[in-house]
N, C-alpha and C positions, 0 to 999 in steps of 0.2 A: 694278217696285214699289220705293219709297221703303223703307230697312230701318227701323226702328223705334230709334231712341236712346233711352237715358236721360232725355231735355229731353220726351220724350211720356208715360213713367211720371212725371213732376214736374207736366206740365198735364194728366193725365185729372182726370175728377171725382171727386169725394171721394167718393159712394159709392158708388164699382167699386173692384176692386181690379186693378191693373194690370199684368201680366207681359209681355217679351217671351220668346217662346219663337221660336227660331233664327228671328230678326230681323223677326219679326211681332209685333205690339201686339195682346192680348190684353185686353179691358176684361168682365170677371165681374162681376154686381150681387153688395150682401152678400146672403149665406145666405138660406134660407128657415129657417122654424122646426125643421123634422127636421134639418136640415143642422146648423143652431146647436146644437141639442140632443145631437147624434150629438157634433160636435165636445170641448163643455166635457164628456162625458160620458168619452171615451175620455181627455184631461186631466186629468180628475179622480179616476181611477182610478191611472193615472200619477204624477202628478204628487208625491202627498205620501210614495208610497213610494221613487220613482227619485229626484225632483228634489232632494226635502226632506229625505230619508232615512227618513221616520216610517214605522215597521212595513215597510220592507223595505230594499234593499241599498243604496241609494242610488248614487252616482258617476253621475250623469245629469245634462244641462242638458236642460229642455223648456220650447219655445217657439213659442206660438199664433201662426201666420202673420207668420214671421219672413220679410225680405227677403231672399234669397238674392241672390249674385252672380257667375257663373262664366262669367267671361270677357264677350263680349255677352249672356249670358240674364241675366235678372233672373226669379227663379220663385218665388212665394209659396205651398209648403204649406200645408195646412189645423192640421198640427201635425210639428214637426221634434224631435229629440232630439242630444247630441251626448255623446260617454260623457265625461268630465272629463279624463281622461288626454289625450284629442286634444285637448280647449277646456279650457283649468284656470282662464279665464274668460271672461266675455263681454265685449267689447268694446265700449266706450262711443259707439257710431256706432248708426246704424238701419238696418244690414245686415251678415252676416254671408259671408263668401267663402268659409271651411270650411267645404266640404259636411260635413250632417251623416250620422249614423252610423244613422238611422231618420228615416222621414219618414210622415207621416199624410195622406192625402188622404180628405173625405168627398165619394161619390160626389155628382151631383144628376142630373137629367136636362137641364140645362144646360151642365154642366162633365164629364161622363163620356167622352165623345168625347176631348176636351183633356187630360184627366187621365190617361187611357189610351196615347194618342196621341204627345203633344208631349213631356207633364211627364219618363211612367218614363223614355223614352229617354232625357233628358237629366239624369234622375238618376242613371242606369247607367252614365252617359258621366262625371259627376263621382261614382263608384265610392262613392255611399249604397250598404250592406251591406244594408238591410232596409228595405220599404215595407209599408205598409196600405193598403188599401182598403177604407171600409168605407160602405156601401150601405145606408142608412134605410130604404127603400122595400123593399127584396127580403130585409132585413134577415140582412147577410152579412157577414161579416169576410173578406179575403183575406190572406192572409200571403206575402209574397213574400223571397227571399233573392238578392242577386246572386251567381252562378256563373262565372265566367270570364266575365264582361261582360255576360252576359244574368240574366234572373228567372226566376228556378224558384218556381212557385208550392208554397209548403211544406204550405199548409191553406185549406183553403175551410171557415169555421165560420159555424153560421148557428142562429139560436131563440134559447134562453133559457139555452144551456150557458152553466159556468162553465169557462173555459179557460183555457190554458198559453200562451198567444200568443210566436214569436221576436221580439225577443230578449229580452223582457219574462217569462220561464218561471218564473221564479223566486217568480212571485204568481199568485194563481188572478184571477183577471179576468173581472168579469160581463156575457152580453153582454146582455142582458137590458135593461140599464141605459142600452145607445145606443138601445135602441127605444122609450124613451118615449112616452106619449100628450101630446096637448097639452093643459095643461089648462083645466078648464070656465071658458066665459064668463062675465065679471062679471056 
């Protein structure tokens, strides 16, 4: 089998999104609705206290389905983080080779096999400290930490708590808020 280059993430179709993961081409349609919703949700809780600094600690970059690039993968989280001290900026290109320091995957019944599968290995192999998992449907958060190369699952949270999520502890975090309904028809 032909390994997958760079030149077939440039000609997939616009709306997939395209990773190789150890040297297979991976083409994912966008999101479903829970998916979308799960994502800007977990961002938006994030985002104005880590990224922006507003009402918490700030020293964070986060960024919705940045392209990654480590070595031959090319791997598009659902949501990545990188603390400032390692990135003091982002760099003016549309991908990023610093693995980041958290990364966000939302599950689907599409992409959970892959997400599981391909993605953590090869985020554990470019030494991400801390991934998410979190799951619309079965409506779950996982919190995982890398240990000497491998994830240690830290917390399996799941309903409507308000939690302390690694490495984000420092904020209560609703989860309440990824399980959205969709709402009513025009």
């Amino acid at each position: 089998m032909k390994r997958a280059t760079y030149e077939d993430v440039l000609n997939a179709p616009e709306n997939k999104v395209a990773e190789i993961l150890d040297g297979e081409l991976f083409l994912t349609p966008r999101p479903g609705y829970r998916h979308a919703r799960a994502q800007a949700a977990v961002h938006g809780q994030l985002w104005g206290r880590f990224d922006n600094g507003q009402g918490g600690p700030g020293g964070w970059w986060l960024l919705t389905e940045p392209e990654l690039r480590f070595g031959e993968q090319t791997i598009v989280p659902d949501i990545a983080g990188w603390r400032r001290e390692r990135l003091p900026e982002i760099p003016d290109r549309p991908w990023l080779e610093l693995p980041p320091d958290w990364v966000c995957e939302v599950l689907s019944p599409s992409t959970e096999r892959t997400d599981r599968s391909r993605k953590l290995p090869i985020y554990a192999a470019a030494q991400v400290t801390h991934a998410w998992l979190v799951n619309p449907v079965e409506q779950t958060l996982e919190v995982l930490r890398l240990t000497e190369g491998a994830w240690t699952i830290v917390h399996v949270l799941a309903g409507a708590e308000v939690v302390h999520p690694e490495p984000f502890e420092t904020i209560e975090f609703d989860l309440a808020a990824l399980w959205g309904e969709a709402p009513p028809s025009l």
